[in-house]
C-alpha positions in Angstrom: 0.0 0.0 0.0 1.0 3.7 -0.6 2.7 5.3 2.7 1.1 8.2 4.1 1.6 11.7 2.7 4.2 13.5 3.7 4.5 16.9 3.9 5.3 18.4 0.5 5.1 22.0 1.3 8.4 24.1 -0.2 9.6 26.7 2.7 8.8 29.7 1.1 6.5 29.9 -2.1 7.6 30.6 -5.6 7.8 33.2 -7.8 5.7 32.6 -11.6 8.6 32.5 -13.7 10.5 30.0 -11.3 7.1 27.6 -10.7 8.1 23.9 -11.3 6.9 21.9 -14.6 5.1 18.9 -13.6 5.6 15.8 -14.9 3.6 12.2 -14.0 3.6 8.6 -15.4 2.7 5.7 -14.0 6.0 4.9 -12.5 9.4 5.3 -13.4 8.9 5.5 -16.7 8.4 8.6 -17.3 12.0 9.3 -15.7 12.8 9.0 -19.7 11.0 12.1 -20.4 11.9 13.8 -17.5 15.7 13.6 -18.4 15.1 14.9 -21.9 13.0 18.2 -20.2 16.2 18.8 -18.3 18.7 18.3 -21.1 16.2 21.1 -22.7 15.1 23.1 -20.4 18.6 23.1 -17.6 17.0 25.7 -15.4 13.2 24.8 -14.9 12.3 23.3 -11.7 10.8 20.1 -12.3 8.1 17.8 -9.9 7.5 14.4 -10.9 5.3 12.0 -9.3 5.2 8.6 -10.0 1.9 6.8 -9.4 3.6 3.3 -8.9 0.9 2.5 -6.1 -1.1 1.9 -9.2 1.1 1.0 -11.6 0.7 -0.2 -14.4 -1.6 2.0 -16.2 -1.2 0.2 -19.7 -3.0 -3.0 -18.4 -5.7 -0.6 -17.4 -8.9 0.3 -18.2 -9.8 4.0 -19.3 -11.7 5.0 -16.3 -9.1 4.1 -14.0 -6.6 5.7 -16.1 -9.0 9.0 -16.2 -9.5 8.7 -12.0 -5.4 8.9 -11.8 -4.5 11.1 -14.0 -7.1 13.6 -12.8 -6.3 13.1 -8.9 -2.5 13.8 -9.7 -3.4 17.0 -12.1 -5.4 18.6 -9.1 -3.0 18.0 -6.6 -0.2 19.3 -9.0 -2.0 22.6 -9.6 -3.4 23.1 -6.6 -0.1 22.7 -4.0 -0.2 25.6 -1.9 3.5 26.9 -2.3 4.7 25.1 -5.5 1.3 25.4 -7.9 2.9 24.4 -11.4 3.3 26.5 -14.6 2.7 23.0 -16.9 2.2 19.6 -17.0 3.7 17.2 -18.9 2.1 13.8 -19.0 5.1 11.4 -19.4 2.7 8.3 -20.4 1.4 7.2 -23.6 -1.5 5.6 -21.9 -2.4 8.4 -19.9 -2.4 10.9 -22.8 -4.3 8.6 -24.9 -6.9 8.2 -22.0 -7.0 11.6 -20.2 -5.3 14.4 -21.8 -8.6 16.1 -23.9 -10.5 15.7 -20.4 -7.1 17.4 -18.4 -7.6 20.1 -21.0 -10.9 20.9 -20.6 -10.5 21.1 -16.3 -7.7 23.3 -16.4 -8.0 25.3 -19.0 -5.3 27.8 -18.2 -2.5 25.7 -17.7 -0.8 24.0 -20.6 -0.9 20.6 -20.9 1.6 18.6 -23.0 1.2 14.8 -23.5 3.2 12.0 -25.5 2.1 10.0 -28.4 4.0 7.2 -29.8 7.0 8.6 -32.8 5.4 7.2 -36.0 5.8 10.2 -37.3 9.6 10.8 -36.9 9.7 7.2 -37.6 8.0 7.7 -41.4 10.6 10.7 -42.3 13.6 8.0 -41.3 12.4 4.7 -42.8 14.0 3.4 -45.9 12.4 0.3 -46.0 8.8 1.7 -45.0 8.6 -1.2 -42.5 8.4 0.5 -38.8 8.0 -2.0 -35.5 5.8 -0.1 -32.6 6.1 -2.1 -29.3 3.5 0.0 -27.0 1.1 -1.1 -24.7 -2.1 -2.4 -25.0 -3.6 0.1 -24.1 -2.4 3.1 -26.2 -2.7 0.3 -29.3 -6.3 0.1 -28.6 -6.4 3.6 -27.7 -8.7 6.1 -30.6 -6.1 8.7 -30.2 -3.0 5.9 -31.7 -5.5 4.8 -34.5 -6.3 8.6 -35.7 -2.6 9.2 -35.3 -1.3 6.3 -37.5 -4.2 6.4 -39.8 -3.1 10.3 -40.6 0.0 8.2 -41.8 -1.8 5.6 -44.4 -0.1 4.6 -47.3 3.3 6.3 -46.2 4.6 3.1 -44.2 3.8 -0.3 -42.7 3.2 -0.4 -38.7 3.1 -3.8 -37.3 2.4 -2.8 -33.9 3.1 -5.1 -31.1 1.6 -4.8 -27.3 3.7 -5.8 -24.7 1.9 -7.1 -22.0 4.0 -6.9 -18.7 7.4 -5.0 -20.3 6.6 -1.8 -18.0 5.7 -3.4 -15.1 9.2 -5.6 -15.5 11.2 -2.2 -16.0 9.7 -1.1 -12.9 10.1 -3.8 -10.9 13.9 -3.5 -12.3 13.3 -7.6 -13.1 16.2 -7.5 -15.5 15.9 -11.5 -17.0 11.8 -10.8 -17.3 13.0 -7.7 -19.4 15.3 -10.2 -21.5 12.3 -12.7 -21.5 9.9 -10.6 -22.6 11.8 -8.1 -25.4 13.0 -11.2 -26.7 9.5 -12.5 -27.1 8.0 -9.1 -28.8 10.8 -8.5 -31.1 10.7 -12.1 -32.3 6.9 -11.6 -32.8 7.2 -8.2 -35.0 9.6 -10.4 -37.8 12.8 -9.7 -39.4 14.8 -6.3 -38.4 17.3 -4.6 -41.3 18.1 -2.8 -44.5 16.7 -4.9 -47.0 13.4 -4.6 -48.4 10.5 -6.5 -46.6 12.4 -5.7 -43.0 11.7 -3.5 -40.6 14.5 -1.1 -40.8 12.5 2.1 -37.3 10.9 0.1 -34.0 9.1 2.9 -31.9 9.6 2.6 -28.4 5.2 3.2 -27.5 5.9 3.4 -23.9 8.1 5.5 -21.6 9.5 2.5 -19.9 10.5 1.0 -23.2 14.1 3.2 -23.7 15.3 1.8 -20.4 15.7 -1.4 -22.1 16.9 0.1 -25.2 20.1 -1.7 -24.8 18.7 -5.1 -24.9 16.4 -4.1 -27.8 19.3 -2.7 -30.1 21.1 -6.2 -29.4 18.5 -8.3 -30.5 17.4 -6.0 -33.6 21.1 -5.0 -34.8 23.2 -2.2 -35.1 21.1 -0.9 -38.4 17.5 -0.5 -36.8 17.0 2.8 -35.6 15.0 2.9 -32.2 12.7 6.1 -31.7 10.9 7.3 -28.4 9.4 10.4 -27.9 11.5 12.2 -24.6 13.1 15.1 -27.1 10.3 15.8 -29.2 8.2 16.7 -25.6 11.0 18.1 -24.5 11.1 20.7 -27.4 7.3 20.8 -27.5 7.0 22.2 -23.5 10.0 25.0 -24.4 7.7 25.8 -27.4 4.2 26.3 -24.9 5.8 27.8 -22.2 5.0 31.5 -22.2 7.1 32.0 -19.0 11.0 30.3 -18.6 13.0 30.8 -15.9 15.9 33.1 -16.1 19.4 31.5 -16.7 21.4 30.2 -13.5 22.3 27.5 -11.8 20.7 24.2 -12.9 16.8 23.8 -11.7 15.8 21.7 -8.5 13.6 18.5 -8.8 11.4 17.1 -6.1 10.4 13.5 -6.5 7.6 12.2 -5.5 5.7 8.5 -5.6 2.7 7.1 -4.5 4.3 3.6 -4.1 8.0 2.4 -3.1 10.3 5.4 -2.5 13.5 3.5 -2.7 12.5 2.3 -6.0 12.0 5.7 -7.4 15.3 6.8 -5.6 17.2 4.1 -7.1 15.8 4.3 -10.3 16.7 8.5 -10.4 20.4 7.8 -9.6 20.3 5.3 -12.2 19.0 7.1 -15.2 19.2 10.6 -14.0 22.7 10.4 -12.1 20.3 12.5 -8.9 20.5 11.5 -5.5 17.2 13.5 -4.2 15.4 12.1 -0.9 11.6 10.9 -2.8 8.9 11.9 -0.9 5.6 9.9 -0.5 1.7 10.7 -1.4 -1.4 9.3 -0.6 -3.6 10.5 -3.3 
């Protein structure tokens, strides 16, 4: 079960320009997406909360997903000292399910979500053959099929789900992670240059580039893997009416609604941070 809330309350409140960016994902994953906002944006402070006490949102259905992302949007805006200027929603799934409705409740703060790369992935395919490993969810999701239909005719998708993959990277289950990428690259066929192969494999899921090195191994040197951490990146420097000035690098606060030391661990791992993570009951 979650641990109790903590309290999350920053000594002395902030001033507009220097109000953190919010980012949330189902677990760690979004940690991918996190790193590429602070390669972008080096002096933005950053909160990121990571609703592992209900991971995984992928093997979800869309009210659930809707009930989560809403409870963590609210609480976002409405923290009494550390209210945030955006939110980025560092999961496919969550995007697909939520984003239009986030929108709609908070009208005045922008709202950036993710979508799976297809369409970086057309402008680099030479064999017009692209792999998308995402989760069921986002597969099944409206939002993917508008997204890749608005791409008929200028590539093949064979689009894989990939049950249990993001709960494995969370659970840092590193043979399952071998298991299981083995078992969806072997189901999306033959990976290359020649015609017929697929030649781009979209990483659909925030989790997925944290096992990008086993994925390159088993597709080859010659596949190019695409997720989506610097085109969000880019995209929330583009919305942002307000940056902070330049200075020393921007301050994170973690945050989780499940295992702290697992969000910890994961930070120093992928982000090279050693911040203290704070719980939340939510």
């Amino acid at each position: 079960m979650p641990s109790p809330a903590s309290d999350l309350s920053l000594a002395v409140p902030i001033e507009p320009r220097k109000r953190p960016i919010g980012v949330f994902d189902s677990g760690v994953g979004g940690l991918s997406v996190l790193r590429a906002l602070r390669t972008e944006l080096p002096f933005e402070d950053f909160v990121y909360v990571a609703d592992s006490g209900y991971a995984p949102y992928g093997e979800r259905d869309d009210a659930f997903v809707i009930r989560r992302s809403h409870a963590i949007a609210d609480y976002l805006q409405g923290h009494e000292h550390a209210a945030i200027k955006a939110l980025v929603i560092a999961c496919n799934t969550a995007t697909a399910a939520a984003v239009h409705l986030l929108r709609l409740d908070h009208a005045n703060l922008p709202i950036i979500g993710v979508e799976p790369a297809l369409k970086p992935a057309v402008a680099l395919t030479q064999t017009k053959r692209i792999g998308v490993m995402a989760t069921r969810g986002t597969l099944a999701s409206q939002k993917f099929k508008a997204l890749k239909d608005s791409l008929a005719g200028q590539a093949e998708f064979i689009c894989q789900p990939c049950d249990g993959l993001a709960d494995a990277i969370e659970r840092d289950d590193t043979n399952e992670i071998v298991v299981l990428c083995t078992e969806y690259i072997r189901a999306i066929g033959q990976f290359g240059l020649k015609n017929g192969q697929v030649d781009t494999l979209v990483l659909g899921c925030t989790h997925y580039p944290f096992a990008s090195h086993h994925l390159q191994a088993l597709v080859g040197p010659d596949v190019r893997l695409i997720d989506n951490g610097e085109p969000v990146a880019r995209q929330t420097r583009r919305v942002l009416s307000s940056l902070s000035p330049a200075g020393s690098q921007g301050q994170l606060m973690l945050i989780t609604t499940g295992d702290a030391l697992a969000l910890s661990r994961a930070a120093q791992r992928w982000l090279n941070v050693n911040e203290n993570v704070q719980t939340l009951t939510i």
